[in-house]
Each structure stands twice: as C-alpha cells, then as structure tokens.
PLY file of the C-alpha trace (Angstrom):
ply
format ascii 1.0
element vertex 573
property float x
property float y
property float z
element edge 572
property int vertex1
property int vertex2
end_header
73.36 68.71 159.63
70.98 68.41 156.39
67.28 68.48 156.12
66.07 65.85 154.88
64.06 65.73 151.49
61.56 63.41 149.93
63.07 62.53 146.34
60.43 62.63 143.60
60.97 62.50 139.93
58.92 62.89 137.10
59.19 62.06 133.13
56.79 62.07 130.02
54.93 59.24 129.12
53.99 58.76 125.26
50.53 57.71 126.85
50.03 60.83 128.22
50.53 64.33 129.48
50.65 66.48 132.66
47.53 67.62 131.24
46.04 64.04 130.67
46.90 63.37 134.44
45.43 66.98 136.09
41.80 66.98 134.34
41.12 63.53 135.04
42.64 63.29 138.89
40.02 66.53 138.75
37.12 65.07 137.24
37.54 61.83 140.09
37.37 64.65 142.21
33.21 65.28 141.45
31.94 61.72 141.03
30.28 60.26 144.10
30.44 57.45 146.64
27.83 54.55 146.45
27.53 52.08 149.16
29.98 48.91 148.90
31.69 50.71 145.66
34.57 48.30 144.32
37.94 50.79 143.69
40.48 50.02 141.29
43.22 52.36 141.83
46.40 52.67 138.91
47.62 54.20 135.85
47.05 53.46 132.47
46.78 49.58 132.95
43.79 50.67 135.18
42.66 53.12 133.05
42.20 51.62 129.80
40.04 49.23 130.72
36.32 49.31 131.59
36.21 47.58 135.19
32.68 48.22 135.54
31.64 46.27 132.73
33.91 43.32 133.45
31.96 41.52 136.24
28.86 40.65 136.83
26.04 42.94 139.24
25.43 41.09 142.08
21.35 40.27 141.67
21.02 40.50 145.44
22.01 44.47 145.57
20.44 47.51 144.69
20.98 48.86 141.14
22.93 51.58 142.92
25.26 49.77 144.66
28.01 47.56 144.23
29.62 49.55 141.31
32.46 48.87 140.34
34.92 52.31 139.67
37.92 52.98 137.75
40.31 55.12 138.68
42.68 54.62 136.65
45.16 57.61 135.16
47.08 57.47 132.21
50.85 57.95 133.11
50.06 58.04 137.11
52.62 57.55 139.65
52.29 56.06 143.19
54.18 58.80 145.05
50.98 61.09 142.96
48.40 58.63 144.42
50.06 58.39 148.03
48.14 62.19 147.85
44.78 61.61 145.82
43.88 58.32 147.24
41.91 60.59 149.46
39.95 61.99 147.05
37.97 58.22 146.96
38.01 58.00 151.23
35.07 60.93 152.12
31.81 60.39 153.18
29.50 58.08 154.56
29.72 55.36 152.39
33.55 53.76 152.28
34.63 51.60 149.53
33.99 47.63 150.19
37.20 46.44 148.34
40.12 48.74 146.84
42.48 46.97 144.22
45.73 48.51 143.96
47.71 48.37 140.64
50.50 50.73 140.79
54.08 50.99 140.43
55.18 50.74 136.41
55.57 54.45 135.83
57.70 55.00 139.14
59.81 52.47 138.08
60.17 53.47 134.34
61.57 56.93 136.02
63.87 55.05 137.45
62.48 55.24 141.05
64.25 52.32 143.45
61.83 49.41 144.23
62.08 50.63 147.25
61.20 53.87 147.01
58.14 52.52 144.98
56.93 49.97 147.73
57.04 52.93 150.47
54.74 54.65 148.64
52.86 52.40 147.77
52.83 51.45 151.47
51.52 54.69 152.38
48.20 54.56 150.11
47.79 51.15 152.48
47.88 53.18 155.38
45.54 55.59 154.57
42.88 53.27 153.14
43.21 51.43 156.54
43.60 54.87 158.99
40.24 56.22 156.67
38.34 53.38 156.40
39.29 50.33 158.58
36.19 48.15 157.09
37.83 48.45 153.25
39.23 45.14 152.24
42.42 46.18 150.21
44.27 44.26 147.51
47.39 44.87 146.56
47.80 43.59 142.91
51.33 42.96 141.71
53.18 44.85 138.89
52.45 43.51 135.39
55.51 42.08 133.36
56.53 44.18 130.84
58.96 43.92 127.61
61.04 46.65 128.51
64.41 46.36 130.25
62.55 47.98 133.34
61.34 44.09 133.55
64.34 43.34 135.67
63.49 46.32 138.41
59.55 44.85 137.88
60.96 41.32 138.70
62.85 42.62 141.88
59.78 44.69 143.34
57.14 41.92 143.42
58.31 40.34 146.30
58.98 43.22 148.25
55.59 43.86 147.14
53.97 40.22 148.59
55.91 40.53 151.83
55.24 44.88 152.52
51.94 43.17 152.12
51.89 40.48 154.52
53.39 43.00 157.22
50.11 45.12 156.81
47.45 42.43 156.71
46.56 42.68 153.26
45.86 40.73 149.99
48.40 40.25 147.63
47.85 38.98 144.16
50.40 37.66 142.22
49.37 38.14 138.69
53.01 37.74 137.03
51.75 34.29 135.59
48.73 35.30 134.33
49.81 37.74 132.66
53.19 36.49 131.78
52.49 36.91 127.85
52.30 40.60 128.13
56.48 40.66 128.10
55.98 40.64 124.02
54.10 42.36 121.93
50.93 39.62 120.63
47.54 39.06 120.87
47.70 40.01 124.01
49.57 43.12 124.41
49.87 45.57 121.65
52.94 47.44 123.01
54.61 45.22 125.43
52.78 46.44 128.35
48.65 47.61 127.75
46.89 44.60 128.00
44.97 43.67 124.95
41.13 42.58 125.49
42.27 39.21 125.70
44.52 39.88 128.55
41.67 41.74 130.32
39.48 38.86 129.95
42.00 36.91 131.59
42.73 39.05 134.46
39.13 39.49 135.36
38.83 35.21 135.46
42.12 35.47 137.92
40.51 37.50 140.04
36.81 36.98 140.37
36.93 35.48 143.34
38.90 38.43 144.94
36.46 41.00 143.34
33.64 38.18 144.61
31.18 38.87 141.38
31.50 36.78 138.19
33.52 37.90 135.00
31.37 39.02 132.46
33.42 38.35 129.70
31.91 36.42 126.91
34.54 33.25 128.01
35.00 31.67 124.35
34.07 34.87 121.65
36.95 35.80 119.20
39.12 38.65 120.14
39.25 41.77 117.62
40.63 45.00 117.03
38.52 45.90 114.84
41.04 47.62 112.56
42.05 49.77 115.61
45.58 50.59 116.75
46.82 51.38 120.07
44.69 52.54 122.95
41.73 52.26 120.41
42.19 48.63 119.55
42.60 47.90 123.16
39.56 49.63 123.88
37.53 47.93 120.52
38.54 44.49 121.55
36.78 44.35 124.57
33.46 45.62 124.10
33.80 42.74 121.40
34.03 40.60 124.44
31.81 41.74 126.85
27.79 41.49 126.79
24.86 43.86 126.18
21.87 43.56 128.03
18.39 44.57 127.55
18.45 46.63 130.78
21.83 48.71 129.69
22.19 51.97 128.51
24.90 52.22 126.67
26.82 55.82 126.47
28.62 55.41 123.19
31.62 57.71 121.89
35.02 59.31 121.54
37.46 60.56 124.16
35.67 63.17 126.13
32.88 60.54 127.26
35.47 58.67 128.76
36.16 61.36 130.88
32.46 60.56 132.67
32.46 57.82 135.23
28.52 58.05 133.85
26.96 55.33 136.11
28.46 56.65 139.66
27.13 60.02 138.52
23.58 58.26 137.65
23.64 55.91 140.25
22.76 52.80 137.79
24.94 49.62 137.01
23.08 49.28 133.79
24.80 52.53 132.46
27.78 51.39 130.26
30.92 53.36 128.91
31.19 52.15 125.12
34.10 54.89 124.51
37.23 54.87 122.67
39.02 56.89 124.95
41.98 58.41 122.46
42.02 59.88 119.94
39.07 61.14 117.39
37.21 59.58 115.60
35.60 59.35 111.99
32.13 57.97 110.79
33.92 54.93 109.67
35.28 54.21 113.29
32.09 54.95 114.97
30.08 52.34 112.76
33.41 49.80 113.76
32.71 50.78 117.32
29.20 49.97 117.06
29.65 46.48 115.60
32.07 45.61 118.09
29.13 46.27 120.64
26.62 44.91 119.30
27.63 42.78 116.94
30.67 41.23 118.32
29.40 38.02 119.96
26.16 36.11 120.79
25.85 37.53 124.13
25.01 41.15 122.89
21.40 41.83 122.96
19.07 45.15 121.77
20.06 47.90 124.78
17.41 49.87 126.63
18.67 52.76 125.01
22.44 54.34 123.40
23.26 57.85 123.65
25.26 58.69 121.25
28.52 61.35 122.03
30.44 62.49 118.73
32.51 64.63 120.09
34.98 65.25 117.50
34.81 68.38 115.50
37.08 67.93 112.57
37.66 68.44 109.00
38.92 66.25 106.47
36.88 62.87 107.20
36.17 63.50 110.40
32.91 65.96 111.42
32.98 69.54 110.71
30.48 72.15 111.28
29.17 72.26 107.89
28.15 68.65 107.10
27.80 67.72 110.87
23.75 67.66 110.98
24.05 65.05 107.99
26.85 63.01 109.26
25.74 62.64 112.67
22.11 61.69 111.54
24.15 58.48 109.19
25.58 57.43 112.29
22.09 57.67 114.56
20.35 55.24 111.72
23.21 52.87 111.85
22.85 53.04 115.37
18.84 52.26 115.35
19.68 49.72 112.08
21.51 47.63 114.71
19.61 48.06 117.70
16.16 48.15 116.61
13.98 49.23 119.42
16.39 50.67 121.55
16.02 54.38 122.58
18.65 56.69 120.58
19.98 60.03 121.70
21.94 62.51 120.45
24.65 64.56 122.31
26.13 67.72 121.42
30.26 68.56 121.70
32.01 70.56 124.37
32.56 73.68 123.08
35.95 74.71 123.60
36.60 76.63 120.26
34.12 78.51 118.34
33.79 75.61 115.64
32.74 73.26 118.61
29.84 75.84 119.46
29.06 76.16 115.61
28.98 72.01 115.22
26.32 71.91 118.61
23.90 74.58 115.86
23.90 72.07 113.70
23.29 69.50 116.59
20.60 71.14 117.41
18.67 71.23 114.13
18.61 67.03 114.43
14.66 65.97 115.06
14.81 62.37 114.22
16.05 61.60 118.13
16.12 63.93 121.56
19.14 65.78 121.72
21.34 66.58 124.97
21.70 70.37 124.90
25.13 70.62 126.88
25.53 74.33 126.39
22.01 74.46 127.74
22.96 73.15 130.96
26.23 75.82 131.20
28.93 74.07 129.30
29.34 77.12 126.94
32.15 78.79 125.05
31.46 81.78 127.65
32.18 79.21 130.80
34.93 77.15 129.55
37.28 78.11 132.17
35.41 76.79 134.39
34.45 73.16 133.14
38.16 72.82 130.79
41.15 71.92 131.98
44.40 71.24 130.54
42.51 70.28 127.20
40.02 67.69 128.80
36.84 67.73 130.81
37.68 69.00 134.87
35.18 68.08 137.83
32.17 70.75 136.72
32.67 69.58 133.27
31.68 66.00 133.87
29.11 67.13 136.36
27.67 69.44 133.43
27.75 66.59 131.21
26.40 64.54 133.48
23.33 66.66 134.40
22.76 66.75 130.70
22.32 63.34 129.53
21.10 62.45 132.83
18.03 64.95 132.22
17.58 63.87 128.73
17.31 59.70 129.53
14.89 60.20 132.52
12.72 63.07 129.67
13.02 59.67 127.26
13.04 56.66 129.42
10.81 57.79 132.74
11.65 59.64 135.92
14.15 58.11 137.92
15.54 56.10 135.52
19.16 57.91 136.63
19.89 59.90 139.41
20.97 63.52 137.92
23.81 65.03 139.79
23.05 68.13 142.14
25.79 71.29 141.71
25.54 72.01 145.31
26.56 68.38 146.26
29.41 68.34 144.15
30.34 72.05 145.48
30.90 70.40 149.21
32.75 66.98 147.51
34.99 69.18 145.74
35.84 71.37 148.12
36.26 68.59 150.99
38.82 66.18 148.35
40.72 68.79 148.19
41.12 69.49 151.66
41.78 65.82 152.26
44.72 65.79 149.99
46.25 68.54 151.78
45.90 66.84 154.84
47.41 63.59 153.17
50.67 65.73 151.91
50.97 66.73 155.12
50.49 62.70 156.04
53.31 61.55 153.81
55.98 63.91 154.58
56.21 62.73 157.77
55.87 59.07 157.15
57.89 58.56 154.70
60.77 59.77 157.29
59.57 57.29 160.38
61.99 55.11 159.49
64.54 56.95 158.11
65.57 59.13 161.32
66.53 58.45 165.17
63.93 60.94 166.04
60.67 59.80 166.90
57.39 61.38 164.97
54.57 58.67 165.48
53.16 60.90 167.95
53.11 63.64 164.79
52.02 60.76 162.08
49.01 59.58 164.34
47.63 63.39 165.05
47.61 63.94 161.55
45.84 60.43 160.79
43.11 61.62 163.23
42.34 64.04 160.99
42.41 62.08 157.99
39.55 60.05 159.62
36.91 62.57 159.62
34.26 62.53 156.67
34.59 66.12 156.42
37.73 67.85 157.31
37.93 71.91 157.69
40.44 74.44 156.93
41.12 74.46 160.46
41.78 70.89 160.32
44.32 71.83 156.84
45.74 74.49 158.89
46.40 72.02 161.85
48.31 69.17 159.77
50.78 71.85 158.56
51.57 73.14 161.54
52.00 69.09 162.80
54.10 68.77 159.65
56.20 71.12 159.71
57.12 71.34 163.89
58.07 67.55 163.47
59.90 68.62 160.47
61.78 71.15 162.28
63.32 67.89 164.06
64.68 65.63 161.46
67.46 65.66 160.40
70.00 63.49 157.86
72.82 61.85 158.61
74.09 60.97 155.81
76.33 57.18 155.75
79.44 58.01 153.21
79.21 54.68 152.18
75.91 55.28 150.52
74.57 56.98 147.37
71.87 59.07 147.61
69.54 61.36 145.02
69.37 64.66 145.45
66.01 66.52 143.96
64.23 69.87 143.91
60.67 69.96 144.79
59.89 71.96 141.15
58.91 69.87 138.97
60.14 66.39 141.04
63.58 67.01 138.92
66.38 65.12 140.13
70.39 66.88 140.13
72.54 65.38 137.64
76.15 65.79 137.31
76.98 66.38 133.28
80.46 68.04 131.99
81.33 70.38 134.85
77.42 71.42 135.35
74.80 70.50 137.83
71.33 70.02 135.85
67.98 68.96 137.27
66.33 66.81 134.53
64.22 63.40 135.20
65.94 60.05 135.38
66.25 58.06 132.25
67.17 54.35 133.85
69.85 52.92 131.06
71.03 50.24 133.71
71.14 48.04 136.20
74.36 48.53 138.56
74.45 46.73 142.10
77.46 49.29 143.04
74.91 51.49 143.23
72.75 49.50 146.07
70.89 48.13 143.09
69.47 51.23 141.56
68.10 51.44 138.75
69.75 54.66 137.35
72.89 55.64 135.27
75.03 57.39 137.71
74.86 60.86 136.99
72.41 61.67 139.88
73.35 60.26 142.54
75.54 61.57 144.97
77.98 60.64 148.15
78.33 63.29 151.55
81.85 62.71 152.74
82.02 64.26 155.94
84.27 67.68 156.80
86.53 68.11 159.92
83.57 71.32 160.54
81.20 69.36 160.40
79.85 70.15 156.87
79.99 67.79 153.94
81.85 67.60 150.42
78.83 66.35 148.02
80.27 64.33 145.24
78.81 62.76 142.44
79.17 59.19 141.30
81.59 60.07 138.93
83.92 62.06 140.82
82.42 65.78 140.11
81.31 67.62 143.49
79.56 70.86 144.24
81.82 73.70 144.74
80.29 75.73 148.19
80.78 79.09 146.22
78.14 78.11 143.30
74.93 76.25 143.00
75.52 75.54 139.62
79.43 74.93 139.34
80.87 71.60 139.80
84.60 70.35 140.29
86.71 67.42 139.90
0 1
1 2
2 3
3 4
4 5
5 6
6 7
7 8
8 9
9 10
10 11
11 12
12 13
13 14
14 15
15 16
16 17
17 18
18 19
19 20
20 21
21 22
22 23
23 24
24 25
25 26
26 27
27 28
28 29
29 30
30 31
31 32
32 33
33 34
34 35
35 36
36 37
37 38
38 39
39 40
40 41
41 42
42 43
43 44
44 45
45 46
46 47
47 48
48 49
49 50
50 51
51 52
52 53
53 54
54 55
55 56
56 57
57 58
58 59
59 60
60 61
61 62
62 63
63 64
64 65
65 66
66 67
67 68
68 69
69 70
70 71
71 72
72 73
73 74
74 75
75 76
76 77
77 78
78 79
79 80
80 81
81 82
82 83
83 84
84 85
85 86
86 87
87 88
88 89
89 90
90 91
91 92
92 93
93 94
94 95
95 96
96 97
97 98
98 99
99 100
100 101
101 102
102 103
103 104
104 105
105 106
106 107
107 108
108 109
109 110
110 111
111 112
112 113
113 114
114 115
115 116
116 117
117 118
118 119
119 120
120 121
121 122
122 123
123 124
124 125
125 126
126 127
127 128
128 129
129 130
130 131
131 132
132 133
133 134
134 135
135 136
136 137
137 138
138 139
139 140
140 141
141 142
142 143
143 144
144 145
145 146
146 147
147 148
148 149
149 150
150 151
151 152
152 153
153 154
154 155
155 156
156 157
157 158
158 159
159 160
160 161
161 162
162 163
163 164
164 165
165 166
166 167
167 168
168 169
169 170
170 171
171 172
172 173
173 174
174 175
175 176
176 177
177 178
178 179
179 180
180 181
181 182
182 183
183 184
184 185
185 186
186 187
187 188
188 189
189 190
190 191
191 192
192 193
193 194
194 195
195 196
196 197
197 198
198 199
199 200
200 201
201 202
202 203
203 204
204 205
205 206
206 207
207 208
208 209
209 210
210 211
211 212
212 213
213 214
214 215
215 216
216 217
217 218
218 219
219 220
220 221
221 222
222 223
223 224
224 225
225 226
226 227
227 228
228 229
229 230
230 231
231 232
232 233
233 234
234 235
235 236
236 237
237 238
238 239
239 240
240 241
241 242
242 243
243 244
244 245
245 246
246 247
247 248
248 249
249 250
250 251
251 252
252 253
253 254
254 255
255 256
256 257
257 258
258 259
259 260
260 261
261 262
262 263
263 264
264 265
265 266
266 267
267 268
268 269
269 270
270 271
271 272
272 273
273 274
274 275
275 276
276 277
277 278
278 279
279 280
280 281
281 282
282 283
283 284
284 285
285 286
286 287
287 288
288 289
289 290
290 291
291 292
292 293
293 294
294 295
295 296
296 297
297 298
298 299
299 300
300 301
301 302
302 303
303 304
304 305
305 306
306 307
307 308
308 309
309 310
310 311
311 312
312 313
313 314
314 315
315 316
316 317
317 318
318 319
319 320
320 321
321 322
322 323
323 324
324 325
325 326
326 327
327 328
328 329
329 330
330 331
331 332
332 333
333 334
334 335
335 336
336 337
337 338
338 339
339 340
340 341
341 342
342 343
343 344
344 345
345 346
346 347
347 348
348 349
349 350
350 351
351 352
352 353
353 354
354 355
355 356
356 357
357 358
358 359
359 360
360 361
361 362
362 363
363 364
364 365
365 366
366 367
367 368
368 369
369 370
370 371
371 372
372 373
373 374
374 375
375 376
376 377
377 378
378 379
379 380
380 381
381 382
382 383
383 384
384 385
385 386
386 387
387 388
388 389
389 390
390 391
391 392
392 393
393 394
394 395
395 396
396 397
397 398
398 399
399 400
400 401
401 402
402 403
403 404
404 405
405 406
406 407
407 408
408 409
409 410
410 411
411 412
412 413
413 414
414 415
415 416
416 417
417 418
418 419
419 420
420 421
421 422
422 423
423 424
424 425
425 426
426 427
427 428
428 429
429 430
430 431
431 432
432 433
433 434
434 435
435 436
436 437
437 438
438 439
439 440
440 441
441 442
442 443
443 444
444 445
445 446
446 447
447 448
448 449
449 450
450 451
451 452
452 453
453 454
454 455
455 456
456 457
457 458
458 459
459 460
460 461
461 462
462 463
463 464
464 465
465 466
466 467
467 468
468 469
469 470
470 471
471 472
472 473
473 474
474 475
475 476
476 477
477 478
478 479
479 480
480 481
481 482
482 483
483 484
484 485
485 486
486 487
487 488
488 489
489 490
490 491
491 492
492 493
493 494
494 495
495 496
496 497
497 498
498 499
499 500
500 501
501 502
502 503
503 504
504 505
505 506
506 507
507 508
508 509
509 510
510 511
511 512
512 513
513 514
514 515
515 516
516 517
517 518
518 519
519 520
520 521
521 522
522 523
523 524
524 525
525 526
526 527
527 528
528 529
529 530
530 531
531 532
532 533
533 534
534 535
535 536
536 537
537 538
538 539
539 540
540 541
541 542
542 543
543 544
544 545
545 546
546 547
547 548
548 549
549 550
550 551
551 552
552 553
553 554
554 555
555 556
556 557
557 558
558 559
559 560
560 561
561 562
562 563
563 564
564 565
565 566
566 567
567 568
568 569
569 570
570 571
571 572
C-alpha cells in the first residue's frame, strides 16, 4: 500500500520572490483586528491595489471600524493561504465580510482546477469553522491573456457551484473584467488590472462590499509616465479622492509594507505608495500630482508624511545630497497642499549608507521628523525587524510606533492609536500557532474524500481547536498528534487507469521523467491534453501505478520511463 501525499508545486513569478511572499505574510502577521474589518484575501491582483481607499467609510461607524484590509501577496498561492488564512481569524473581533480572490498563480504552475478549488475550499472552511458570523465571498478568477486562460475558463464554474455547496457568495467578475485578456488601458500586462479596471471592479461590487466606490466615476485615467506595478499604482490615486480629514502616508516600497491605518486605528490614514521599485525626485513630484492634482475631488489633506525610502546614487538619493533633496521634495509637497501638516520620515537602515542618509535626515528643521532608529529600527537590530530584504512583523510595528508618535506630537493626542510591543508579542506568537494548527487542518481534509477510511471524527477535533481565540502549544501539540494517528490510517489505492503527480515536500517540487533521469523541478504547463484527465501539464510528471502480482506497484511515467526499485534516481524504459 502507499501513503498518500498532498501534491504541491511551486515556481517563480517575475512579480515576485520567495522573499517578497515571507516578509509580507510576516508583517500581516503584527497588524491588528478592528471590529467589522472588511478582508480581501489574494495575490498580486489583491495586492496591488489600495482596497481601503476604494470605498467609501460608512458615516454611521466609528473612525476605527469598518476598515477595509488588504491582504494581498504578490505571487501567493491558495494551497499557501489554505495555512495563513488564520493569521486574519484571532481574537475578539472577527472579520464582517472576507472576499476571496485566489487561484491565478496555482494555475500558472500548472495545478489542476481541481486541485485549486479544494484548496480554495478549505480557506471556506476555516473562515466558517473560526468565525461562523463572517459573510464570505468567493470572487471568481480574473481572465487573463495567457494560454492559462483556457484552465481559468474551466475553473470558474467549479468555482460558482464548490460555492453554492458551502452557502457562500460567488461573484462572477469574468464580464467585468473581460478586457483584461489584452494588454490596454486596462491591463498593462495581460493580467494586473490597470486603475481603470480597479475602478470598475469596485462599481461591480459595491453592493457586495455594502459601502460606496470612491472612485472619482468620470476623471481621466493616467500613468503618469509610470510602467508596470508603478503605473498601476499612479493611476489610481489619480482616481480616487483626498479629503480634508486624511492623512496621507506618501512613498516608495517599504511604506507599502505598513497596513498604516489598522495599526493607527483611523480610516482617514491613506497609503499613497508606489509599492516597487525606487524612486527618484522626479517620480515623487509625479506621485504627488497624481494625488493631489489628479482630479477635482482631491482636496488640501490634514496632513502627508512623507517616506523616501530609497537610498541611491545616480539620480536617485544618496547620503551626501540627501538633506537637500529631501527638503525639494517637502516644499513641493507644502507648494501643493498648502496648509496641510508635512512630515518627514527617515529610511530603514539596512546597510550602513541607509544609517548615514537618516544623519542627514535628521539635520532637516523645516518639518518634524520620524526618528525610526530612535524607536529601535537600527543597523544594530536589523535581524530582528528585516526579512528576506523587506520589512517583517516588528519592522512595521517599529515603523508604525514611529510615525504614529510623531502625527499625534503634530496633530494632537489621539489622533492615531500607536501600536503597543507587548500586544503584538501575544498576536504574533498566537498566528503562528494558528497556522500550525491549520497545517495540521488541511492534511487531513484534503484526504476526506480521497480515501475509504473515515477521518471526520479527526477533521472536527482539530477544527475545535481552530475555534479558540487563543490557541496554546498544548493545543499545537494536540493537532499533530490528531494529524498524524489519522494519518497512520490512509492509505492510496492507486486506479491504473489514472495519472497521478508525484512530489516531494522540499520545496513543493514535482518528479519529472527527462532522458533516463528522475528530476524534481516545478511544472511549466505548455498544454492542454484531455488524455491526461484534463490537466494542465506536459506529461513529464505525471505518473501511472500498475499493480504487481506482490502486491507492490511498477510506477511509470507518461511516456513510458518507470522507476527502477534499485535507485531513486534511475529510470527505465
């Protein structure tokens, strides 16, 4: 008999890294709850765009509640999020509405549909074991121009109906946002929506979020000159309004990585970020039109911090002309919002030039300055706050602390809530024990329908856990030992007449058959072949058991090679 194994792959994306993904699924892992929070869970799609800013605050609720959060992550998968969803399900407060927009990625690894929908199914489950109140929505996968369209065609009504079986909200946005399959106006690679296709989106589904779009609904979509992420980015703050109440937290990448008005606890607190790349003083004075000069709904803010975090030479900032560069910028800022309160924020320090550009920083009197090292994001602590190149959970608490501090010292007391370290001590350390519990979850149910044996009784312990606000490392410790005695009991029978993948758990590499050698490498999808029970994969990893007269199994690969018993690496025709 064989053990069965969850098959996970994993590729690349040009849009981001490993590295991208880990910092920022960290930095979700520090921000905190609010009551009736609005969740929109995805990858890039998600994460490019800023949700918060979209729709309108209701005027009936608290500045500190109803905010909208993005978490969105560059490159994510769903079988990633079937984990981390949990991270977003802890404490008191549970989310009023999650919407789901997941799937691309998976697919584009060449992940079945149905494969995709199962795990897409099991983020369902836990937002409805965790936190039965939580309307969900399940949004559908956007069209793309890629031949990955086809698999994207095929999954949305598996999609609707997986829906429909578990009493949630589906929304069918292939017609909306039909235009995206080419490169236009309205998507700049075939796939990111451009500010135009945002501004759509958010008019399909006000009613679902139940707060009006707050898209300007007739101004002029622009780039600005920007490319890529950065023009996607630029055309929407074109679009969207400024209010006298907002404070506007304006910059390059690593503000982005700051879900700054959860942390502060204010609605009026907007990210005006270009969240790739860095930036010169010619692209922050763009960015500043576009947001306050891009339509007639974009009024003098409260006040604009203002975050240049990139420490370059050439014609971006270096160390020794920073102090003058950065004070150009700050009187361009106050030249086009007169009145409004300007502040200055240093860099993160993670090389020595980074620490010698916040000296010069510092030496700035014409507006306060956010002290960032003050507050314990130094050189000396960067282990600590850095990860993978970007800004982990105590980083954006730092940060947050920071500014926070410096806009209640400038704009009153309790204009912001400032993050406590000891709070986000006990959030971090309880996310993290959730998503243990939740691997423990999903690799059981991900087998409940694939075996004769029954494990409910295993599944629904483990979800008894998962409902607890705070789970213990007893409570970790219990799950595995759930996990892994209904483990013990399944087992695979494999139907000759089937193809299956065969993985390793390193790295969610799949095992390919090439020239005589087994490799593990991720799938790069090339077609579509219904022999192979509609796949979307080129063969080389998938494989047949063809049962033994002992009972073990020959394992060949679709094109004829199988593994020899006396070598794990060896293959024969």
């Amino acid at each position: 008999m064989l053990t069965l194994a969850v098959v996970l792959i994993n590729v690349a994306s040009a849009l981001a890294s490993p590295q991208f993904i880990q910092h920022r699924q960290d930095a979700f892992k520090a921000v905190p709850t609010s009551k009736g929070q609005i969740i929109f869970l995805g990858n890039s799609i998600t994460n490019f765009h800023c949700w918060a800013d979209a729709f309108v605050h209701p005027a009936d609720a608290a500045i500190d509640e109803s905010l909208i959060s993005n978490r969105g992550i560059s490159d994510e998968r769903a079988y990633h999020w079937k984990h981390n969803v949990q991270m977003m399900l802890d404490g008191d407060e549970k989310p009023a509405k999650v919407f789901i927009g997941i799937g691309t990625n998976d697919l584009n690894v060449g992940l079945p549909p149905e494969v995709v929908v199962n795990d897409i199914r099991a983020i369902i489950r836990q937002i409805q074991v965790t936190c039965p109140e939580t309307e969900i929505n399940l949004q559908s996968i956007l069209p793309r121009s890629s031949a990955i369209n086809v698999a994207v065609t095929r999954i949305i009504p598996m999609l609707e109906e997986m829906a429909g079986e578990m009493g949630v909200n589906f929304i069918n946005l292939t017609e909306t946002m039909n235009a995206l399959g080419s490169p236009s106006q309205w998507a700049y690679d075939g796939l990111h929506p451009s500010g135009n296709a945002y501004r759509a989106w958010c008019q399909f589904i006000a009613p679902n979020v139940g707060l009006d779009c707050a898209y300007h609904p007739t101004a002029t979509h622009s780039t600005g000159g920007f490319g890529a992420v950065q023009g996607i980015r630029a055309g929407q703050y074109g679009l969207m309004p400024v209010n006298e109440d907002d404070i506007l937290i304006l910059g390059d990448g690593w503000v982005d990585a700051v879900q700054w008005h959860e942390f502060f606890g204010n609605a009026n607190v907007r990210n005006r970020s270009i969240c790739n790349g860095t930036l010169n003083m010619a692209n922050l004075k763009t960015l500043v039109d576009r947001t306050l000069k891009g339509n007639d709904r974009q009024k003098t803010p409260r006040a604009i911090v203002v975050c240049w975090g990139a420490v370059r030479t050439g014609s971006n900032l270096n160390a020794n002309t920073l102090k003058a560069n950065y004070e150009e910028l700050i009187n361009y800022v106050k030249a086009a919002a007169p009145g409004a309160t300007v502040i200055a924020c240093q860099t993160p320090p993670t090389t020595a030039d980074g620490h010698s550009a916040n000296l010069e920083i510092n030496k700035i009197t014409s507006v306060p300055v956010v002290n960032l090292e003050a507050k314990g994001m130094t050189l000396e602590t960067v282990s600590q706050w850095n990860m993978s190149g970007g800004i982990g959970a105590r980083g954006v608490v730092y940060a947050a602390q920071a500014v926070g501090e410096a806009l209640n010292a400038a704009l009153g007391e309790g204009t912001v809530k400032v993050p406590s370290m000891e709070e986000f001590e006990t959030r971090y350390a309880n996310r993290n024990r959730r998503i243990e519990v939740a691997k423990c979850f999903n690799a059981l149910y991900q087998h409940r329908l694939a075996t004769d044996v029954n494990i409910s009784k295993s599944i629904a312990d483990i979800e008894e856990i998962l409902k607890n606000n705070t789970i213990t490392d007893a409570q970790v410790t219990r799950a595995r030992e759930i996990r892994d005695a209904a483990l013990e009991q399944l087992v695979f029978n494999p139907d000759p007449d089937k193809w299956y993948l065969i993985s390793s758990p390193r790295n969610y590499e799949a095992g390919n058959a090439s020239v005589g050698t087994l490799t593990h490498s991720g799938i790069n999808p090339s077609f579509f072949d219904n022999k192979l029970t509609e796949a979307v994969s080129d063969g080389t990893n998938l494989w047949s058991f063809r049962p033994r007269p002992d009972g073990t199994y020959d394992i060949l690969s679709y094109d004829g090679y199988y593994i020899h018993s006396n070598s794990s690496v060896t293959l024969s025709k």
